[in-house]
PDB file of N, CA, C and O in Angstrom:
ATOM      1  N   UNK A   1      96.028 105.702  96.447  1.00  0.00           N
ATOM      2  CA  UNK A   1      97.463 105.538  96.446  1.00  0.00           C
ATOM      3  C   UNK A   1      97.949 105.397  97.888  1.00  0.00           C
ATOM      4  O   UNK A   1      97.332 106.049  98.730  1.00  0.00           O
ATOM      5  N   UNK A   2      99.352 104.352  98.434  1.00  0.00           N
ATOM      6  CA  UNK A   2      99.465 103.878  99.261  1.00  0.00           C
ATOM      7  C   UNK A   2     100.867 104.943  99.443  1.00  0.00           C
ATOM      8  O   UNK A   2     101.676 105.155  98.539  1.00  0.00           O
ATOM      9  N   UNK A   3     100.936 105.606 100.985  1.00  0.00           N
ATOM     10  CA  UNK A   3     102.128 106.048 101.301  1.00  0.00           C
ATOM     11  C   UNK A   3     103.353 105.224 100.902  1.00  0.00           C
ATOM     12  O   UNK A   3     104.289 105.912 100.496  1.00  0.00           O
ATOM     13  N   UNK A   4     103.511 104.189 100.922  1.00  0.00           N
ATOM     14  CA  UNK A   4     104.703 103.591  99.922  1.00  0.00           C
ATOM     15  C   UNK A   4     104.623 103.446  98.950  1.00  0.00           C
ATOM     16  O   UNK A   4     105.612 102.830  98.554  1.00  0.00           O
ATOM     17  N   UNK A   5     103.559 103.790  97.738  1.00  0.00           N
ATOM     18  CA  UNK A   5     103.539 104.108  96.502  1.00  0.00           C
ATOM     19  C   UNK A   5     104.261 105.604  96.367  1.00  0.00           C
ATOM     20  O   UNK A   5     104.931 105.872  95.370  1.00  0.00           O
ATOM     21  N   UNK A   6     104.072 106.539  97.435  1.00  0.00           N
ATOM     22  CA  UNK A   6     104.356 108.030  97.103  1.00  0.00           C
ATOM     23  C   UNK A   6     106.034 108.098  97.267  1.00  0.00           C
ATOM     24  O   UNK A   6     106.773 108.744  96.525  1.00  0.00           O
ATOM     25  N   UNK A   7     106.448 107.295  98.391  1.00  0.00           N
ATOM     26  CA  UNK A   7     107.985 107.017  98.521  1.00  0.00           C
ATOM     27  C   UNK A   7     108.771 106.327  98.025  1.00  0.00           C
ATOM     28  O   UNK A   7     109.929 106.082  98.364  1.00  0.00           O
ATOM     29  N   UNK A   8     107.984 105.859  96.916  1.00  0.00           N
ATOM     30  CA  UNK A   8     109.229 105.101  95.710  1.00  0.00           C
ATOM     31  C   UNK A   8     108.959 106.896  94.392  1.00  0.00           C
ATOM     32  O   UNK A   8     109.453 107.066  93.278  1.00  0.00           O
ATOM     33  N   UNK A   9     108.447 107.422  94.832  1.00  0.00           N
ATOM     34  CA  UNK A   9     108.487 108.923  93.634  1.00  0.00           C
ATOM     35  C   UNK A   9     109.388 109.906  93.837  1.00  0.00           C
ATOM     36  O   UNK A   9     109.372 110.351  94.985  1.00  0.00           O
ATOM     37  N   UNK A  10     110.229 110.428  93.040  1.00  0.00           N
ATOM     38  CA  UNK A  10     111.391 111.216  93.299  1.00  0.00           C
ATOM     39  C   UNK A  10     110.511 112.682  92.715  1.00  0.00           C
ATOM     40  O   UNK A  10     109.986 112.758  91.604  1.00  0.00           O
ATOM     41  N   UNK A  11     110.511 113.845  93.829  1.00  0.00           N
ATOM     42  CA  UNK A  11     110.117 115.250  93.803  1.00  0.00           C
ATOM     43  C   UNK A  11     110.772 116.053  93.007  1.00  0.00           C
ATOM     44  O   UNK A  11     111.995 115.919  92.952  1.00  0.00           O
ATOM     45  N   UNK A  12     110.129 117.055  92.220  1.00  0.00           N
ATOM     46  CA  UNK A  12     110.571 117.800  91.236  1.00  0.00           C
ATOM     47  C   UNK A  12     109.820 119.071  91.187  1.00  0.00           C
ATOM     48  O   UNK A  12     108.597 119.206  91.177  1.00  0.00           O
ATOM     49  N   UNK A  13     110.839 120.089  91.156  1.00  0.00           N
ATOM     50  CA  UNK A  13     110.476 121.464  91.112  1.00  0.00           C
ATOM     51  C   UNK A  13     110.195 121.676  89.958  1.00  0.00           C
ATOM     52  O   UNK A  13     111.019 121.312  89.119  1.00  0.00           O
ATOM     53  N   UNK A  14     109.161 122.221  89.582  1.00  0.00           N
ATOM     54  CA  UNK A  14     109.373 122.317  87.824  1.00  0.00           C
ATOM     55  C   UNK A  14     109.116 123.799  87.453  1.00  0.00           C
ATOM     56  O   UNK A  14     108.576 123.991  86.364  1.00  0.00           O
ATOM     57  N   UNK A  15     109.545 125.251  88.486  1.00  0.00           N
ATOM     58  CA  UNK A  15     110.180 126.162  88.673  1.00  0.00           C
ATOM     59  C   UNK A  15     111.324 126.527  87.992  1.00  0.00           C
ATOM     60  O   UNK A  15     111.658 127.478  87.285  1.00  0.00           O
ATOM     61  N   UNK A  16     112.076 125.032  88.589  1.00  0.00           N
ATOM     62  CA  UNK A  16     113.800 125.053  88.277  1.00  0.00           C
ATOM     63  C   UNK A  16     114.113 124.001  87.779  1.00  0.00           C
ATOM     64  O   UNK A  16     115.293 123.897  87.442  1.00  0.00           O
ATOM     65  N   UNK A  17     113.254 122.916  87.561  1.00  0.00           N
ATOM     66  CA  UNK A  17     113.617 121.682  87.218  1.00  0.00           C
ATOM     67  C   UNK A  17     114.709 120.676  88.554  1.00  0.00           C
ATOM     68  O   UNK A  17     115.318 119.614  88.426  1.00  0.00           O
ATOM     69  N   UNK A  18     114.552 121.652  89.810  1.00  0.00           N
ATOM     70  CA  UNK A  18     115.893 120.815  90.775  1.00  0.00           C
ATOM     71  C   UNK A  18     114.923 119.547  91.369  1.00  0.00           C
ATOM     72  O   UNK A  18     113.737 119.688  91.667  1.00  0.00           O
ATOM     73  N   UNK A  19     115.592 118.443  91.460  1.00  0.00           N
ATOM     74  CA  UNK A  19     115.247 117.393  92.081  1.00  0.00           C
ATOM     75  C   UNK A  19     115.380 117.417  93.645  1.00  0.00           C
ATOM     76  O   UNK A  19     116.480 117.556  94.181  1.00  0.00           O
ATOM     77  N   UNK A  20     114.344 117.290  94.276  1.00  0.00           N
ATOM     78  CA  UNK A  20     114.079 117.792  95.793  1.00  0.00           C
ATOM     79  C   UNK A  20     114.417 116.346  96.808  1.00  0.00           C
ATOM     80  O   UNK A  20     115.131 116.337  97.811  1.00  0.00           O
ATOM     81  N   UNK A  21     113.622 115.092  96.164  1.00  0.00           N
ATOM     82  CA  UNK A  21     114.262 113.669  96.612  1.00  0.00           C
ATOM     83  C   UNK A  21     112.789 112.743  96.994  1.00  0.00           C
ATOM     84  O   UNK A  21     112.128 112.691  95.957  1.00  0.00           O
ATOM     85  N   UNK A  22     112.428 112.372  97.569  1.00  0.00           N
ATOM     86  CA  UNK A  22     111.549 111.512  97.910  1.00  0.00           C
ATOM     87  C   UNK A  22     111.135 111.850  98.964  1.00  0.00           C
ATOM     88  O   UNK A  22     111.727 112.559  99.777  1.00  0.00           O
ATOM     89  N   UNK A  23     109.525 111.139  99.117  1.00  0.00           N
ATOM     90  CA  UNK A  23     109.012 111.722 100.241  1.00  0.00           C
ATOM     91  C   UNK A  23     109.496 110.594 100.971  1.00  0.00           C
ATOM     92  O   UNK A  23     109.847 109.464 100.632  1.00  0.00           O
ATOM     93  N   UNK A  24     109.399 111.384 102.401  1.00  0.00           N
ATOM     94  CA  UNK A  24     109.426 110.000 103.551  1.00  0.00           C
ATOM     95  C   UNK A  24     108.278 110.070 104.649  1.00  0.00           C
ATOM     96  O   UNK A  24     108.209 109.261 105.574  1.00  0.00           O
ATOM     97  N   UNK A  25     107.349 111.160 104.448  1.00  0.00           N
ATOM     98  CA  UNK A  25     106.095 111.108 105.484  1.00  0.00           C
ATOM     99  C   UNK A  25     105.404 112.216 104.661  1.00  0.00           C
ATOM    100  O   UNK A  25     105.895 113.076 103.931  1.00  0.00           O
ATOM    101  N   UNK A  26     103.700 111.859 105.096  1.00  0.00           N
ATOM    102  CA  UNK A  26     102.934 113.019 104.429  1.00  0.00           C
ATOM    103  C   UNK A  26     102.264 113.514 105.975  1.00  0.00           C
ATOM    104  O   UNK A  26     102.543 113.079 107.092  1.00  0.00           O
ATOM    105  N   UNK A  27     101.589 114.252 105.703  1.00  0.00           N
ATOM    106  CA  UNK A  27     100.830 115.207 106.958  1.00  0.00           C
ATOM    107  C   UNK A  27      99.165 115.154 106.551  1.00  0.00           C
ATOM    108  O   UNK A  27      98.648 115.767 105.616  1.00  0.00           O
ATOM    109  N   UNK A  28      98.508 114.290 107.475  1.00  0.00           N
ATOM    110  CA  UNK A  28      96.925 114.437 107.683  1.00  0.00           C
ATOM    111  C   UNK A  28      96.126 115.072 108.531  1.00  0.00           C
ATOM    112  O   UNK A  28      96.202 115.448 109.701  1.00  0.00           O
ATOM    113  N   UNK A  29      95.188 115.112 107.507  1.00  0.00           N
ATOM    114  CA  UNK A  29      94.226 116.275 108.749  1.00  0.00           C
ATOM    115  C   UNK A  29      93.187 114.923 108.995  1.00  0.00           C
ATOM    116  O   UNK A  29      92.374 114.539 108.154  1.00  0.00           O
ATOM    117  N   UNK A  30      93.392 114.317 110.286  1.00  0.00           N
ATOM    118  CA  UNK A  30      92.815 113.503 110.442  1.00  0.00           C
ATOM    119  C   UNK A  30      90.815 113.447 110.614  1.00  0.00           C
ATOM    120  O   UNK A  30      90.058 112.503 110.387  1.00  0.00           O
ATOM    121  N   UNK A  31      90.548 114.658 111.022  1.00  0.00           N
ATOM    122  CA  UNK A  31      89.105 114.979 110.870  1.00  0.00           C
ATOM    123  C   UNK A  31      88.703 115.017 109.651  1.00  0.00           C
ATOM    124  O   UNK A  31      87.663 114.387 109.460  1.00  0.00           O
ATOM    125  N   UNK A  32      89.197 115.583 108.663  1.00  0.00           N
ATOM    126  CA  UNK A  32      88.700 115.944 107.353  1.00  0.00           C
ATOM    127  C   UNK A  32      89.216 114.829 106.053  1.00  0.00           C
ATOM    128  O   UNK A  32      89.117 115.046 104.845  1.00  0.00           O
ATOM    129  N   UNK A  33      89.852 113.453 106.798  1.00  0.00           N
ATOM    130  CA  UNK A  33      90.633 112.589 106.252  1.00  0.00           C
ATOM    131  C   UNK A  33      91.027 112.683 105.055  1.00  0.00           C
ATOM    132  O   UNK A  33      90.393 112.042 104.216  1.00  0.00           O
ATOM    133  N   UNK A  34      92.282 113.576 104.581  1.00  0.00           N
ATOM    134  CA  UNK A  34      92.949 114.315 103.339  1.00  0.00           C
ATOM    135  C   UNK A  34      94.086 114.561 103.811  1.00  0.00           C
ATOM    136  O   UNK A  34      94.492 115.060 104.861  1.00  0.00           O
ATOM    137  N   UNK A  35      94.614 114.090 102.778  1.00  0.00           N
ATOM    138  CA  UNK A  35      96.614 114.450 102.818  1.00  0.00           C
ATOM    139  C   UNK A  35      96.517 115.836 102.858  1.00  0.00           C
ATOM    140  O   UNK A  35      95.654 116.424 102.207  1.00  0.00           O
ATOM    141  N   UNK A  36      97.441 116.499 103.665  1.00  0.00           N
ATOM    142  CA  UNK A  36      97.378 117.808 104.206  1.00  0.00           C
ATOM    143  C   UNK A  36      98.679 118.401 102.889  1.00  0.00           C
ATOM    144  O   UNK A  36      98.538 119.252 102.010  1.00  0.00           O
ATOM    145  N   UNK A  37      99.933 117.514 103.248  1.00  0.00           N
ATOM    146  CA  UNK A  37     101.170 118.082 102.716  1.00  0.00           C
ATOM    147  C   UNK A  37     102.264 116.769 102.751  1.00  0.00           C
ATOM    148  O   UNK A  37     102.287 115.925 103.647  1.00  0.00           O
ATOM    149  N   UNK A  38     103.287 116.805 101.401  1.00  0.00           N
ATOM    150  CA  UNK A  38     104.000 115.361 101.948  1.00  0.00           C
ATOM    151  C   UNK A  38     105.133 116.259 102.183  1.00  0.00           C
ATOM    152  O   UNK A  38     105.086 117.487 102.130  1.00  0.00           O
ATOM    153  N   UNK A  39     106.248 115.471 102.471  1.00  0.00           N
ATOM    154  CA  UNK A  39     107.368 115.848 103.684  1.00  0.00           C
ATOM    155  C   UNK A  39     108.300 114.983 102.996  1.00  0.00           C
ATOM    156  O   UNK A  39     108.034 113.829 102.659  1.00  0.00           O
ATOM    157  N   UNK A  40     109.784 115.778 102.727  1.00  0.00           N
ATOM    158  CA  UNK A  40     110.853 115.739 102.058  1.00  0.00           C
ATOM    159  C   UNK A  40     112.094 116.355 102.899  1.00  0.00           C
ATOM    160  O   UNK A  40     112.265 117.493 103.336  1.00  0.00           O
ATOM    161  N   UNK A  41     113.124 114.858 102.984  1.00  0.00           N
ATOM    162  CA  UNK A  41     114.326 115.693 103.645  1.00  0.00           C
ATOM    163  C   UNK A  41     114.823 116.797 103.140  1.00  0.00           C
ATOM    164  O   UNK A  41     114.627 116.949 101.934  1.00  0.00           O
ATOM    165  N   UNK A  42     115.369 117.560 103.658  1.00  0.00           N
ATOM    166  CA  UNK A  42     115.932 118.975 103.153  1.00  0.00           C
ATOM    167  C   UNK A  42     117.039 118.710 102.574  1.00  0.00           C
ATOM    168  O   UNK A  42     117.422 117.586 102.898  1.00  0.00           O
ATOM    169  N   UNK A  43     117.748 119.243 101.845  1.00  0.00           N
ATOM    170  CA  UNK A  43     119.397 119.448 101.418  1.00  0.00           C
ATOM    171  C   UNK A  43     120.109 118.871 102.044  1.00  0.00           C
ATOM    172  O   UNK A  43     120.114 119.339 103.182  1.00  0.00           O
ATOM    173  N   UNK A  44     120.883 117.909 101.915  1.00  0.00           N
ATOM    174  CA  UNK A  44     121.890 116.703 101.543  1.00  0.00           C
ATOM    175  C   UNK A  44     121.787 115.957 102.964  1.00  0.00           C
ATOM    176  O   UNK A  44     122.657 115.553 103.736  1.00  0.00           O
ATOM    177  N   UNK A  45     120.444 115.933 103.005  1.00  0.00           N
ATOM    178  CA  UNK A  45     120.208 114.613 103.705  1.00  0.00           C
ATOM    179  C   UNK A  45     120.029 113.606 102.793  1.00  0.00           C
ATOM    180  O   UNK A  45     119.855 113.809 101.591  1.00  0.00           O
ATOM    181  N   UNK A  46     120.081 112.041 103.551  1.00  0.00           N
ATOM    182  CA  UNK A  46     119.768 110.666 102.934  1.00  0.00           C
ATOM    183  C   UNK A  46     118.958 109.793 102.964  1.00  0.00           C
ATOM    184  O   UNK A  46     119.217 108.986 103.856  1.00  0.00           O
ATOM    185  N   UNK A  47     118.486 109.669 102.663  1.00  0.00           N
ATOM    186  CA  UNK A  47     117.024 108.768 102.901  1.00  0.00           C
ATOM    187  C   UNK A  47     116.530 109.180 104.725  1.00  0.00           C
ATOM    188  O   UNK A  47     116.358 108.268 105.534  1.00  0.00           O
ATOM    189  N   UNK A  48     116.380 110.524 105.073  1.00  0.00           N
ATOM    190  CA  UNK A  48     116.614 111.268 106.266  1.00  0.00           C
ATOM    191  C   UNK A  48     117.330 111.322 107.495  1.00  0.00           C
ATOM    192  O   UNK A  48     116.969 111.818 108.562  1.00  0.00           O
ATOM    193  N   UNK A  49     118.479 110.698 107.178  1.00  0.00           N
ATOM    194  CA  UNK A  49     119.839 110.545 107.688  1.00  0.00           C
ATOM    195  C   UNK A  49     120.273 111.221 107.416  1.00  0.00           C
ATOM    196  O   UNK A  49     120.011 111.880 106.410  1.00  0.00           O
ATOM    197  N   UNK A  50     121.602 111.483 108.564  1.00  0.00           N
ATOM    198  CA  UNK A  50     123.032 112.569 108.094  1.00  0.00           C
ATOM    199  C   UNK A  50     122.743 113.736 107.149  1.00  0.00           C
ATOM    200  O   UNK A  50     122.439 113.606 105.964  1.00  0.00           O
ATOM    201  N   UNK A  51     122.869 114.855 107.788  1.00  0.00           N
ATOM    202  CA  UNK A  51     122.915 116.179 107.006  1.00  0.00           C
ATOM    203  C   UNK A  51     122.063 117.225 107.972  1.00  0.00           C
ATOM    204  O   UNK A  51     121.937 117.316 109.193  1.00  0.00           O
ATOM    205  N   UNK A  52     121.804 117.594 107.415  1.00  0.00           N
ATOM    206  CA  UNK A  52     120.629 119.693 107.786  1.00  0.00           C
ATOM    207  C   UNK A  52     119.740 118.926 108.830  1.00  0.00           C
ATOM    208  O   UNK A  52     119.569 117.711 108.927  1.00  0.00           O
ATOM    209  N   UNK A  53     119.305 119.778 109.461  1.00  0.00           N
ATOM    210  CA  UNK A  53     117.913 119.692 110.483  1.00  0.00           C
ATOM    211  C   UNK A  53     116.996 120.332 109.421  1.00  0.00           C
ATOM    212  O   UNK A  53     116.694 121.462 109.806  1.00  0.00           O
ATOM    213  N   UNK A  54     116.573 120.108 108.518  1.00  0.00           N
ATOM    214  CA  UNK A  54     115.407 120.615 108.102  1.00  0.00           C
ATOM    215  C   UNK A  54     114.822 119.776 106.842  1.00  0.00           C
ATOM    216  O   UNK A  54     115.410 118.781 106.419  1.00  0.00           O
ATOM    217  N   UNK A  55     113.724 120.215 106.330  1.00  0.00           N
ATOM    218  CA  UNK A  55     112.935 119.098 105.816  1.00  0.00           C
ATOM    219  C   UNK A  55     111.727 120.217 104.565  1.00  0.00           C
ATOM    220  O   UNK A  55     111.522 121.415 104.759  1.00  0.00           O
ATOM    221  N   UNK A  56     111.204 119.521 103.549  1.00  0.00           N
ATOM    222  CA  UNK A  56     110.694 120.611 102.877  1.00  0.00           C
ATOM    223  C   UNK A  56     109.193 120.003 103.174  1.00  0.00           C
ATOM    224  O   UNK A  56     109.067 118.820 102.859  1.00  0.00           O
ATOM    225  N   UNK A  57     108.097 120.618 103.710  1.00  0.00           N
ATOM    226  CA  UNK A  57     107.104 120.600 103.870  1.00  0.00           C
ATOM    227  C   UNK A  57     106.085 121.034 102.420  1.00  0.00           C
ATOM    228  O   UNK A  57     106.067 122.224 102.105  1.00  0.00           O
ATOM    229  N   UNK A  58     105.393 120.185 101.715  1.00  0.00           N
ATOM    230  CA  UNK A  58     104.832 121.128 100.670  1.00  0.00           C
ATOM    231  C   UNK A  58     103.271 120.777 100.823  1.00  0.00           C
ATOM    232  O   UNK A  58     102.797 119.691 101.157  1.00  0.00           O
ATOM    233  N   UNK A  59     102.668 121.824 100.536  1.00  0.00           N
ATOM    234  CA  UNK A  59     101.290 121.646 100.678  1.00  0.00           C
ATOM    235  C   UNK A  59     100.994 120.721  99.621  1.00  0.00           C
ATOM    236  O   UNK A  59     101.749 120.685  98.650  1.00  0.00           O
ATOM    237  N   UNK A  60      99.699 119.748  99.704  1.00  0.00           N
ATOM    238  CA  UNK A  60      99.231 119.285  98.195  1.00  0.00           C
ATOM    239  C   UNK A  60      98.820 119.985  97.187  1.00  0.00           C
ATOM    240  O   UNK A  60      98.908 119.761  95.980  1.00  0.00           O
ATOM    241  N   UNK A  61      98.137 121.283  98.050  1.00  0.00           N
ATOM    242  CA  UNK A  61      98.022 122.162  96.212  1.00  0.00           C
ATOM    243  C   UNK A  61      98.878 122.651  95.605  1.00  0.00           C
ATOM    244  O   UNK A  61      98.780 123.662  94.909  1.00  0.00           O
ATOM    245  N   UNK A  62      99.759 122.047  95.773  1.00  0.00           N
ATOM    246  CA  UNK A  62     101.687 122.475  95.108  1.00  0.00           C
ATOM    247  C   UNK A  62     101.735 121.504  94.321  1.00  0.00           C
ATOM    248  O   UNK A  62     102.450 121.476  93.320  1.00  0.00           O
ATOM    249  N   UNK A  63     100.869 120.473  94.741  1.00  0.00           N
ATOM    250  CA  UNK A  63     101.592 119.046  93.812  1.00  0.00           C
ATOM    251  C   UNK A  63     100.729 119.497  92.279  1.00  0.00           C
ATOM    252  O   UNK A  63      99.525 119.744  92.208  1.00  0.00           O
ATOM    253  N   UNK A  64     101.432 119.512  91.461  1.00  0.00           N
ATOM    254  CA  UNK A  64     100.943 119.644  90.046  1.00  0.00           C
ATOM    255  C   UNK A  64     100.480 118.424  89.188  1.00  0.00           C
ATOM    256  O   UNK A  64      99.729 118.473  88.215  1.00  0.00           O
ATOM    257  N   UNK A  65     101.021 117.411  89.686  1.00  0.00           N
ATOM    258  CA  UNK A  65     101.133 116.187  88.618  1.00  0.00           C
ATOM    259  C   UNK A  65     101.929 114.743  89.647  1.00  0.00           C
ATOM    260  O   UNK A  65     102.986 114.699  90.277  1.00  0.00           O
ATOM    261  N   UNK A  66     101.333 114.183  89.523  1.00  0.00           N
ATOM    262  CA  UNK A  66     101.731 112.526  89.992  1.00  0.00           C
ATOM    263  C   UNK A  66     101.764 111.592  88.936  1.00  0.00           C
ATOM    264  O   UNK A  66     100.767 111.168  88.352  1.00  0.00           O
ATOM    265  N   UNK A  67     102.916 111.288  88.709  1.00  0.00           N
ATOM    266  CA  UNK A  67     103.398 110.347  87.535  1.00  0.00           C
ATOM    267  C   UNK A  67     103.594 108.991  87.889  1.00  0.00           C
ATOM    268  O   UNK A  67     103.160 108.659  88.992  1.00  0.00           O
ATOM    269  N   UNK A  68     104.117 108.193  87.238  1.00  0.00           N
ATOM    270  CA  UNK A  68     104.223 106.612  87.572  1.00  0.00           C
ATOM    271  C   UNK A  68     105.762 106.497  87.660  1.00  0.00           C
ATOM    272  O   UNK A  68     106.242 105.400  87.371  1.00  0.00           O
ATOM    273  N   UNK A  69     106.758 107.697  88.098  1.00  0.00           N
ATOM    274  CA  UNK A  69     108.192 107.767  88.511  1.00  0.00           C
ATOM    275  C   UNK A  69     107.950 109.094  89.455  1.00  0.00           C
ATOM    276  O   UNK A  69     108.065 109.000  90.677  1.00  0.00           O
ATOM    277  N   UNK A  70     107.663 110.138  88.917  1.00  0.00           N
ATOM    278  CA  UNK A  70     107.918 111.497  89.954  1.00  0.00           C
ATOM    279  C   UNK A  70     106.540 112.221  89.842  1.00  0.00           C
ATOM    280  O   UNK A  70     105.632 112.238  89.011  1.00  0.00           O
ATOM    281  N   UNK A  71     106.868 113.010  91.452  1.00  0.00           N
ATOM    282  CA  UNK A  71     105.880 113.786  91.745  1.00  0.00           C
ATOM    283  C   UNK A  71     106.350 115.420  91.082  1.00  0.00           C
ATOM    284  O   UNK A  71     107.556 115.665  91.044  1.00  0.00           O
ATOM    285  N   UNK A  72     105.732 116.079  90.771  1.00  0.00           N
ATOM    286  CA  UNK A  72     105.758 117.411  90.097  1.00  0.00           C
ATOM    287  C   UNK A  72     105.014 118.305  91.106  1.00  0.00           C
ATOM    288  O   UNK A  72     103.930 117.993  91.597  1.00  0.00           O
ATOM    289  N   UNK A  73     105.781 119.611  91.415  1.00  0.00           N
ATOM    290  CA  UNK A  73     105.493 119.957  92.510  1.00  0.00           C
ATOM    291  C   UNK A  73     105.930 121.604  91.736  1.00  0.00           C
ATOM    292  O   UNK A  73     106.812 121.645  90.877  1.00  0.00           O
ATOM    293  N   UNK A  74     105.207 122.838  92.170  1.00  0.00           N
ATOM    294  CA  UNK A  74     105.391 124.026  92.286  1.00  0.00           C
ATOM    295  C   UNK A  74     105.223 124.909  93.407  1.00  0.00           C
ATOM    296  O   UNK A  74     104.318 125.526  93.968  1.00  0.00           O
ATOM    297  N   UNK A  75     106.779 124.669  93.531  1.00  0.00           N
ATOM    298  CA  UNK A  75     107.182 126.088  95.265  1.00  0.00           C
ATOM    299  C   UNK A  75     108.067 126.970  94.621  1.00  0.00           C
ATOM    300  O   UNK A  75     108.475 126.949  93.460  1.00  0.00           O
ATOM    301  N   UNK A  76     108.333 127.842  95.649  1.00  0.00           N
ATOM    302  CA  UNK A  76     109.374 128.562  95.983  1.00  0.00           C
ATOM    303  C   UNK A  76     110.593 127.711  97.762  1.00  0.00           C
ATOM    304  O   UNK A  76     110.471 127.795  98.984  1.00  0.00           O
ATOM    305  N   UNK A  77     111.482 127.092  96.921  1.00  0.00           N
ATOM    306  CA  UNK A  77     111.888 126.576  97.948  1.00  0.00           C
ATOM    307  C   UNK A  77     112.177 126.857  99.137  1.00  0.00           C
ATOM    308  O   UNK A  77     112.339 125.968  99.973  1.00  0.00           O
ATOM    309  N   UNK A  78     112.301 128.238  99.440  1.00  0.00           N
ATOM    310  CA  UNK A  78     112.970 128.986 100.671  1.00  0.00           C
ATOM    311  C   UNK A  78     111.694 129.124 101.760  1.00  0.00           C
ATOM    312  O   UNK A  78     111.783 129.258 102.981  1.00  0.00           O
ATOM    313  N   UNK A  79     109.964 129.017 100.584  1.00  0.00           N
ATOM    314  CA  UNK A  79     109.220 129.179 101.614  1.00  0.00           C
ATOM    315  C   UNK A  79     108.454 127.881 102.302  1.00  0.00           C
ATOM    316  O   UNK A  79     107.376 127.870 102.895  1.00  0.00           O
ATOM    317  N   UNK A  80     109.630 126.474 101.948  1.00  0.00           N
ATOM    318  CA  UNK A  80     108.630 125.488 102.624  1.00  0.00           C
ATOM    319  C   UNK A  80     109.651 124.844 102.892  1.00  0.00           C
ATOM    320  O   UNK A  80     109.751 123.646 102.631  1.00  0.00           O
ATOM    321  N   UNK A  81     110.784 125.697 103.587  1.00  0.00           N
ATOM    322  CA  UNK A  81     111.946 124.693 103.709  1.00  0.00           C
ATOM    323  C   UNK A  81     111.923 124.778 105.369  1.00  0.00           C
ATOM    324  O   UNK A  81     112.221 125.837 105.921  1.00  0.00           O
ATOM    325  N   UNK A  82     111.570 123.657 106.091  1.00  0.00           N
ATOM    326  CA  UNK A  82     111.376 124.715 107.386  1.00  0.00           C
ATOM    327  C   UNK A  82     112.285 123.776 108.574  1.00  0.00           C
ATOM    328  O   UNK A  82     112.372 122.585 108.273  1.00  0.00           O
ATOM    329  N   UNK A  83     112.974 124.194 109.900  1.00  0.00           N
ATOM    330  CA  UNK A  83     113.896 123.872 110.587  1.00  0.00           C
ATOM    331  C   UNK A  83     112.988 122.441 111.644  1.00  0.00           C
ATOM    332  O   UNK A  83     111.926 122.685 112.217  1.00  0.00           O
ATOM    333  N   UNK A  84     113.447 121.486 111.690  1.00  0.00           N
ATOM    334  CA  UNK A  84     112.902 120.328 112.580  1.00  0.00           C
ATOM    335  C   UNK A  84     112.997 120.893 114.294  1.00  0.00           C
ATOM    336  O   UNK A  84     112.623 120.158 115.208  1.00  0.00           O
TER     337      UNK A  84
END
């Protein structure tokens, strides 16, 4: 799967069912070549424009499920919400 395959997928807590938004960058561990974590503007930012300095970082073993519309993801939001 192509990083612009993952950024047409809208993120979903399925905790709470809240819609988190789309990724716009993932995080590699370039030695061990594996998606580390993908990366989501924080709260009422826009396609990562205008809004919060912060961004939700989630590990991949959070991701539960990759669909052919949304990614399914299990956090606790407060602990991967982190300041730019």
């Amino acid at each position: 799967m192509r990083l612009c395959e993952l950024r047409e997928k809208e993120v979903i807590n399925v905790c709470d069912c809240k819609r988190l938004g789309c990724v716009v960058d993932i995080d590699i561990d370039v030695k061990e070549g594996r998606v580390e974590a993908i990366i989501i503007p924080g709260p009422g930012k826009i396609c990562g424009f205008l809004g919060t300095d912060c961004e939700y970082v989630i590990p991949w073993r959070c991701i539960k499920k990759i669909g052919p519309d949304i990614i399914l993801v299990e956090i606790q939001e407060e602990k991967f919400l982190q300041k730019l």
